[in-house]
C-alpha positions in Angstrom: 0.0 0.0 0.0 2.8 2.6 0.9 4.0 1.9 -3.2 0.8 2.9 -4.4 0.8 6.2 -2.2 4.4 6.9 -3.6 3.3 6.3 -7.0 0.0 8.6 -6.3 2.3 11.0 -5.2 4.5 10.9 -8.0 1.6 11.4 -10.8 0.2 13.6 -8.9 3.4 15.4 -8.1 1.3 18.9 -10.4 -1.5 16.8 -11.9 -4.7 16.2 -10.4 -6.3 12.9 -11.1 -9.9 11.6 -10.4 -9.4 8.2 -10.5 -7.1 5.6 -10.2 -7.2 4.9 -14.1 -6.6 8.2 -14.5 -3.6 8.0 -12.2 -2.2 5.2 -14.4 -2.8 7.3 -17.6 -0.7 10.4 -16.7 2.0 7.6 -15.6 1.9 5.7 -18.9 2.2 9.8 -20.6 4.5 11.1 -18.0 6.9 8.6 -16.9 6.8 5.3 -19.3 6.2 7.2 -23.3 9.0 9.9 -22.1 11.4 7.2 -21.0 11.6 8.2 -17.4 10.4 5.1 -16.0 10.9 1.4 -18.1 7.8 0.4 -19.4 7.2 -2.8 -17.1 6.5 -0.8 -14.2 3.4 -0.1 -16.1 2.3 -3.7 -16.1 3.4 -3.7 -12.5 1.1 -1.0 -11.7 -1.2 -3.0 -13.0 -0.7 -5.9 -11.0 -0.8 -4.2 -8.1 -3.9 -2.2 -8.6 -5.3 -5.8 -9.2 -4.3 -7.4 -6.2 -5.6 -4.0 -4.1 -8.9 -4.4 -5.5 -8.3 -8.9 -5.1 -7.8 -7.8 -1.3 -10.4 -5.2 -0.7 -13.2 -7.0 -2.2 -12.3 -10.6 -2.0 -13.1 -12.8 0.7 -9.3 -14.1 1.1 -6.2 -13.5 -0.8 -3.3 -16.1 -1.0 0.0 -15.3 -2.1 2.6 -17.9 -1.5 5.9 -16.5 0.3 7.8 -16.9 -3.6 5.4 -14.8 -4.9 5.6 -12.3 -1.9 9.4 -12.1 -2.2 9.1 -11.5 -6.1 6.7 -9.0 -5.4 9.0 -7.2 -2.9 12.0 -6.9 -5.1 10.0 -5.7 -7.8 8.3 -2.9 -5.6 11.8 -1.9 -4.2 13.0 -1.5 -8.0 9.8 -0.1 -8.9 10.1 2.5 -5.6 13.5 3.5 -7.0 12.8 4.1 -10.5 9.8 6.9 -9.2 12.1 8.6 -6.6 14.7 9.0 -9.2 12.2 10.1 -12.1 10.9 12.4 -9.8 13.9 13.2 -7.6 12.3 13.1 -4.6 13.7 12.0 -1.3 13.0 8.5 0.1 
C-alpha cells in the first residue's frame, strides 16, 4: 500500500487525477512514453492495482511467500525508479 501512495504521489506530483485509471494514464504519458520510467513498471502498476482491489473486495487473498518475495523486489525497484524520475527523497 505505501508503493501505491508513492506512485499517487508521483503522478500527482502537479496533476490532479480523479481516479485511479486516470492516475495510471498520466503515468503511462509522463513517466513510461517519455522514458523516465521502463515500461514494465506499467504492467506492475497494473498488478498491483489488481491485487488491491483482489484484497479489498475478496473474501481471502493467498500469495505464497515466492510470490511475496518477487513482489517485494520488484516494488523496491519499482520505488527507485519513481524517486529517481521524480527526484524526490526516500
Amino acid at each position: 500500500m505505501r508503493l501505491f501512495i508513492l506512485f499517487m504521489h508521483c503522478c500527482g506530483n502537479g496533476f490532479n487525477p480523479k481516479t485511479h485509471s486516470g492516475t495510471k494514464a498520466i503515468f503511462n504519458k509522463e513517466f513510461i512514453l517519455t522514458g523516465k520510467v521502463e515500461s514494465r513498471f506499467s504492467d506492475f502498476y497494473s498488478f498491483l492495482m489488481a491485487k488491491r482491489f483482489e484484497a479489498d473486495y475478496g473474501d481471502f487473498v493467498f500469495i505464497d511467500e515466492r510470490k511475496i518475495e518477487n513482489m517485494l523486489a520488484e516494488t523496491e525497484q519499482f520505488k527507485n525508479a519513481l524517486i529517481t524520475s521524480t527526484k524526490l527523497k526516500p
